[in-house]
C-alpha angles and dihedrals in degrees: 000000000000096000117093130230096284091044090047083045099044090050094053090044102056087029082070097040096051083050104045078058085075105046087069129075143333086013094062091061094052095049127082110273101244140120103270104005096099086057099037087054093048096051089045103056087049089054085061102069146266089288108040081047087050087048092056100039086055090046110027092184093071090074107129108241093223142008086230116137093354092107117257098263094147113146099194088109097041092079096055096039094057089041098066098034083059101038104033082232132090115249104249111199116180 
């Protein structure tokens, strides 16, 4: 709540960065097929912290195959909801 709008901003954008890492090979062939489980895995890893992301970066096979029953601590929506609580406007990253 204390970072202004290019902090918020800068967060979002390399939240989603660190996680579109994951969406590629070899990661893709080791997560659930399903519609957004790809995504849901890779946001989830980045929730986890510098170190559990690194982890999984160095041994791509300790991705987890699915989010499922790990609890549903993803913070890919925290950023934009802050934003515009704070701002009155919606972050638009693109």
């Amino acid at each position: 709540m204390r970072l202004g709008k290019g902090q918020l901003r800068g967060f979002q954008e390399e939240f989603l960065d660190l996680s579109g890492e994951l969406t590629v090979p070899p990661f893709d062939s080791l997560v659930e097929e399903s519609e957004d489980g790809l995504t849901d895995v890779a946001e989830w890893v980045v929730s986890q912290g510098k170190e559990f992301y690194r982890g999984v970066l160095r041994n791509p096979a300790s991705i987890p195959h699915t989010v499922e029953g790990k609890g549903r601590e993803i913070l890919s929506g925290v950023a934009p909801l802050v934003y515009e609580e704070l701002f009155g406007e919606p972050l638009d990253i693109g």
